[in-house]
C-alpha atoms as a printed R data frame, in Angstrom:
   type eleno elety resid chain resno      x       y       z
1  ATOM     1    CA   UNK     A     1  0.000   0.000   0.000
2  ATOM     2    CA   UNK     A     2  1.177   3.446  -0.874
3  ATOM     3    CA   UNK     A     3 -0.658   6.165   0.402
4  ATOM     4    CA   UNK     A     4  0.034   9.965  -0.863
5  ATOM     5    CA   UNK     A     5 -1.401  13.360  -0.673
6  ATOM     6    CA   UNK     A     6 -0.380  16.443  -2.189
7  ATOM     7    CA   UNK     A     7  0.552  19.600  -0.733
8  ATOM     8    CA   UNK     A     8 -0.460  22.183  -2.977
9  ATOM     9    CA   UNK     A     9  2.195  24.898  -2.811
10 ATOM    10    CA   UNK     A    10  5.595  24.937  -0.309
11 ATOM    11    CA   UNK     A    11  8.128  27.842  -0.808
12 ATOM    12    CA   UNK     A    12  9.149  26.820  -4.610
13 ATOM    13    CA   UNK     A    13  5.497  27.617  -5.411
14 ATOM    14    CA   UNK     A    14  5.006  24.263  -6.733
15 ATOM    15    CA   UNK     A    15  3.102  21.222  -6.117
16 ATOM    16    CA   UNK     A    16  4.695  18.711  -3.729
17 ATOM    17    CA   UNK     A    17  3.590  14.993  -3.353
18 ATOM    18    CA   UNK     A    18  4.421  13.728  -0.123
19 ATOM    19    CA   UNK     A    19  4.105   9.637   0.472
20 ATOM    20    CA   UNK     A    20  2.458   8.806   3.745
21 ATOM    21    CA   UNK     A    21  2.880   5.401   4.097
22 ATOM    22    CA   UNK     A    22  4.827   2.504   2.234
23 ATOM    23    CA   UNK     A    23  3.172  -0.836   3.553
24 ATOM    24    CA   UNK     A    24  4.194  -3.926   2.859
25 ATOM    25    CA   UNK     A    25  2.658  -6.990   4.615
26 ATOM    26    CA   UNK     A    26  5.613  -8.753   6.394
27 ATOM    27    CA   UNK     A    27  4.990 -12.126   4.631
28 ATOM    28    CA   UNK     A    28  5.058 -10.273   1.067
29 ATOM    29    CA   UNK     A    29  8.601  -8.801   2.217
30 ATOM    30    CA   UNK     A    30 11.601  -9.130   0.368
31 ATOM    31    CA   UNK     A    31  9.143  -9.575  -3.045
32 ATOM    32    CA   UNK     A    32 10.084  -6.842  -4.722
33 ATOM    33    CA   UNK     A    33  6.426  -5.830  -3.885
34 ATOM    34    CA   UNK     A    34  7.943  -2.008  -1.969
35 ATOM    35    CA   UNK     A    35  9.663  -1.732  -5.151
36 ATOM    36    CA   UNK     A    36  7.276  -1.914  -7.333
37 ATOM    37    CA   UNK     A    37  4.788   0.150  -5.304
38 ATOM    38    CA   UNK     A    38  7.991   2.963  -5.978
39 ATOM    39    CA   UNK     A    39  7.806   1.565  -9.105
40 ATOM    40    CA   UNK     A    40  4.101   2.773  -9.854
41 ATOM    41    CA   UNK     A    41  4.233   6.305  -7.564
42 ATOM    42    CA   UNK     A    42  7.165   7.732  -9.816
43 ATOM    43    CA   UNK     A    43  4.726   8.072 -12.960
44 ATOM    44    CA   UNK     A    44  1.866   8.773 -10.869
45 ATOM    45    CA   UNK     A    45  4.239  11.589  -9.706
46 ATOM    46    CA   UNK     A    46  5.073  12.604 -13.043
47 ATOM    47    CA   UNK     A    47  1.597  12.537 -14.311
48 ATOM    48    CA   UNK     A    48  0.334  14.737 -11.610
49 ATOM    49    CA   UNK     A    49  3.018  17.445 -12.236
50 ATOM    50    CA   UNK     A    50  5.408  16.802  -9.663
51 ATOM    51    CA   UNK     A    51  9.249  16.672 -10.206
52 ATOM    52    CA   UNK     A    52  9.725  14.798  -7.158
53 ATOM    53    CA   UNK     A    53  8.260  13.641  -3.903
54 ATOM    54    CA   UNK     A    54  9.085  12.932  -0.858
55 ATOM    55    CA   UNK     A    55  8.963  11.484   2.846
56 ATOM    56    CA   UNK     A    56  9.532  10.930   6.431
57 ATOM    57    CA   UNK     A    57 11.660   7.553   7.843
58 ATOM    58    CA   UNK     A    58 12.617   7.219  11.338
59 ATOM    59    CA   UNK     A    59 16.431   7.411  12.512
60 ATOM    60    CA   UNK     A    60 16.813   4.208  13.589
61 ATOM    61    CA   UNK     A    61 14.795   2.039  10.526
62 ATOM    62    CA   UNK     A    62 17.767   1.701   8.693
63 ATOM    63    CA   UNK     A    63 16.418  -1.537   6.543
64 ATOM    64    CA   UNK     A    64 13.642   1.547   5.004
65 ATOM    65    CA   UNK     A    65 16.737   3.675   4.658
66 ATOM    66    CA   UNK     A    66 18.628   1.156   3.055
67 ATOM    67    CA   UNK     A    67 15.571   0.646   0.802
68 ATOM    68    CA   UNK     A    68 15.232   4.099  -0.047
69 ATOM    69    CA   UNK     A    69 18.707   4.752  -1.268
70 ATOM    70    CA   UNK     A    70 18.810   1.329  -3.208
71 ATOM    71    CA   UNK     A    71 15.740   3.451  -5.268
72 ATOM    72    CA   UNK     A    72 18.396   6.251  -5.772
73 ATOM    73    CA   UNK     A    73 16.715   8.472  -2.523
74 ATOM    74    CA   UNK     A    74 18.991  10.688  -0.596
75 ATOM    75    CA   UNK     A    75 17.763  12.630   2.432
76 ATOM    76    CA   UNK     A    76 16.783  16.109   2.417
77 ATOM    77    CA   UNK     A    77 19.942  18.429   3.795
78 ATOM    78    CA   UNK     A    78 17.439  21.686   3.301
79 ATOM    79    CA   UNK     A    79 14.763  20.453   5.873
80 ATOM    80    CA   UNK     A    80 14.390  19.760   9.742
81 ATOM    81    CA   UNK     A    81 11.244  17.544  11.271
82 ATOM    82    CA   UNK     A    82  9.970  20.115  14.175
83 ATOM    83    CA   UNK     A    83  7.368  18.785  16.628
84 ATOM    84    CA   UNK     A    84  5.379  21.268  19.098
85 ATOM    85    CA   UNK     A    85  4.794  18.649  21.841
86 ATOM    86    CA   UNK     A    86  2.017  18.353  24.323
87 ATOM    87    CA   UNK     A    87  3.287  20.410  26.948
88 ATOM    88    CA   UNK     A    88  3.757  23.209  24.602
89 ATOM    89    CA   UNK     A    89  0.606  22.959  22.794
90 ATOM    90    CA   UNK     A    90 -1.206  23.034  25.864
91 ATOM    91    CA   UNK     A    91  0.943  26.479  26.586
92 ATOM    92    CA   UNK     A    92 -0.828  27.766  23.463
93 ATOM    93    CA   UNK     A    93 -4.192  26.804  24.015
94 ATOM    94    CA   UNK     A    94 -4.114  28.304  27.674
95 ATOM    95    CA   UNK     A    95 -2.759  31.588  26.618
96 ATOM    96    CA   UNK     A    96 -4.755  31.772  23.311
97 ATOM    97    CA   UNK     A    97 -7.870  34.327  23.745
C-alpha cells in the first residue's frame, strides 16, 4: 500500500507529493512488492506534475533507509522535522484568547 497526498504549494510555489505510508505486509517482504509500489508512484508523480516527492523515515529504521537509497533516494539536507509537543501545545491553548 502506498498512500500519498499532495501539498499544494511549499516555498518553490510548486506542487509537492508527499508519500504517507509505504506498507508492505511482512509475509510479502523481500518480493520486490515495496519496489514496485515505488515503481508505480514515480509516474503517478510525473503525471500529476510533480518533479519529485518525498517522505519521512525514522532514525533508527535503517532496513527503510537502506531501501530508499537502493531506489536512488537521498535525504533532504534543506529540511528539519519540528514537533510542538504536548506540553507546549497546551501552553498555546491556555494563553490563546
Amino acid at each position: 500500500m502506498a498512500v500519498h497526498y499532495e501539498i499544494p504549494f511549499m516555498h518553490t510555489l510548486q506542487p509537492l507529493l508527499m508519500l504517507k505510508w509505504l506498507y508492505v505486509d511482512p509475509e510479502y517482504r523481500g518480493g520486490r512488492v515495496g519496489q514496485r509500489l515505488m515503481r508505480q508512484m514515480a509516474p503517478h508523480a510525473r503525471g500529476t506534475g510533480h518533479e519529485r516527492f518525498c517522505w519521512f523515515v525514522l532514525n533508527d529504521n535503517v532496513l527503510a533507509q537502506s531501501f530508499y537509497r537502493g531506489l536512488g533516494a537521498t535525504e533532504d539536507p534543506e529540511w528539519r522535522r519540528w514537533i510542538l509537543p504536548s506540553s507546549a501545545l497546551n501552553r498555546l491553548v491556555d494563553g490563546a484568547e
